[in-house]
C-alpha positions in Angstrom: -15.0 -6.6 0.8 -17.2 -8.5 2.9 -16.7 -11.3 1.1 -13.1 -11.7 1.1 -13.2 -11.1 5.5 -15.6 -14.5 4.9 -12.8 -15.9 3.0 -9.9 -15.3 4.9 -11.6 -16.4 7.8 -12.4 -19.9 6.5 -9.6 -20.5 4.7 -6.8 -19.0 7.2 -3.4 -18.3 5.5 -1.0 -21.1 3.8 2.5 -20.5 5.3 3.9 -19.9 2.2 1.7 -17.0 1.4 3.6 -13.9 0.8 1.2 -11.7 2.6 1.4 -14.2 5.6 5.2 -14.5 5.3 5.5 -10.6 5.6 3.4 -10.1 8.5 5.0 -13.0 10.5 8.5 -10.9 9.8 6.6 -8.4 10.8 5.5 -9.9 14.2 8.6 -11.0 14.8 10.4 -7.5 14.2 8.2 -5.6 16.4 9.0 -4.4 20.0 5.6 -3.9 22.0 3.6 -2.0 19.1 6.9 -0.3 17.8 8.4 -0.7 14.4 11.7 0.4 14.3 12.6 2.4 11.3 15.1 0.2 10.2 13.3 -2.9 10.3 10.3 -1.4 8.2 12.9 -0.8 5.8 14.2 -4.1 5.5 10.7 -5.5 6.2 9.4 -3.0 2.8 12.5 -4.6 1.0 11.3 -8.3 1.6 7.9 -7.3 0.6 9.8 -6.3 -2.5 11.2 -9.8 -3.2 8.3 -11.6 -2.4 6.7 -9.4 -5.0 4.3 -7.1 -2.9 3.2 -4.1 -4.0 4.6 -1.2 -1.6 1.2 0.0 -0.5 0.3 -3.2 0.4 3.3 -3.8 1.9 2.7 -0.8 4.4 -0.7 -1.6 4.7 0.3 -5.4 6.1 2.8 -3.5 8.0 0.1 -1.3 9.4 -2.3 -4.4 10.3 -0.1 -6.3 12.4 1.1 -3.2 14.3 -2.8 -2.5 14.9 -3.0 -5.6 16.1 0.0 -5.5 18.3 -1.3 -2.7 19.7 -4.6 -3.8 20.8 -3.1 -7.4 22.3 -4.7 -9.2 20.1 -2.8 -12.6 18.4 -1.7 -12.6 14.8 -3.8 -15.1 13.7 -7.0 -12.7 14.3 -5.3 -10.4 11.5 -5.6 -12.9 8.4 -9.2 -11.9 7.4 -8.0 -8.4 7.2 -4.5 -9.0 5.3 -6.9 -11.4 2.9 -8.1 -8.5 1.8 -4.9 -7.4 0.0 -4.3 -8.8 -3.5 -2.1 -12.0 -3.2 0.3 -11.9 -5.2 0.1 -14.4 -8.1 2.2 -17.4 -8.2 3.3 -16.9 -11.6 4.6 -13.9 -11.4 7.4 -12.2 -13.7 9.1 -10.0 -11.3 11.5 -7.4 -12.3 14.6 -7.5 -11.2 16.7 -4.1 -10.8 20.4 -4.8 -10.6 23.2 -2.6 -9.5 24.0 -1.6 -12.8 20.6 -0.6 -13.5 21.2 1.5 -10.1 24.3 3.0 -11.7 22.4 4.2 -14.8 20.0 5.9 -12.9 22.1 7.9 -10.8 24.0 8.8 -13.6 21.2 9.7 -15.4 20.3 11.8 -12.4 23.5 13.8 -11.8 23.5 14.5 -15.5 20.1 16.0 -15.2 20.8 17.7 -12.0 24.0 19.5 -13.7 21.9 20.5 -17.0 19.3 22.4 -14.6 22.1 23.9 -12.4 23.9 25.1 -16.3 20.5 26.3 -17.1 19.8 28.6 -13.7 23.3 29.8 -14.3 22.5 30.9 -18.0 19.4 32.5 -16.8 20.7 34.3 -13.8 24.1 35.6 -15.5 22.3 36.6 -19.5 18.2 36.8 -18.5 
């Protein structure tokens, strides 16, 4: 761990970083310290696109808010967000359309009513 703080410090972030890009979104969205809940959201759903891992995500998140909290400048914050996996360039990212959306709310409703069918079996005959 130690030796990725050493990194980060002498390397500082590229701009096009996606760990960098998020938590100067991040900077920008915050008011004081606070993080409004709808800006997380579309700050989580960036992350997403840029192909960060949610936890990650919320643990970028978490750094720069630290950091906002304590008055310290952005820049002191890249040894700690080196420490989270970058994401590699090559990456295959899934993409999840709306009809995959579709498909899985249908998929849920249809399990929801075979539960609700199966209570009602149970609660009427068991």
């Amino acid at each position: 761990m130690l030796l990725a703080r050493e990194a980060g410090r002498d390397r500082g972030f590229d701009p096009t970083d996606a760990r960098w890009q998020l938590a100067t979104q991040t900077q920008q969205a915050l008011q004081g310290a606070v993080l409004a809940y709808e800006d997380r959201r579309r700050l989580l759903a960036l992350a997403q696109r840029l192909g960060i891992r949610e936890f990650d995500a919320n643990l970028i998140l978490a750094i720069v808010q630290d950091r906002a909290r304590r008055g310290e400048p952005l820049e002191t914050a890249a040894p700690t967000i080196a420490i989270v996996p970058p994401v590699p360039s090559d990456a295959n990212l899934p993409s999840v359309g709306a009809r995959d959306h579709t498909l899985l709310w249908i998929g849920a409703v249809i399990a929801a009513m075979a539960v609700d069918a199966a209570l009602i079996v149970w609660l009427i005959f068991g």
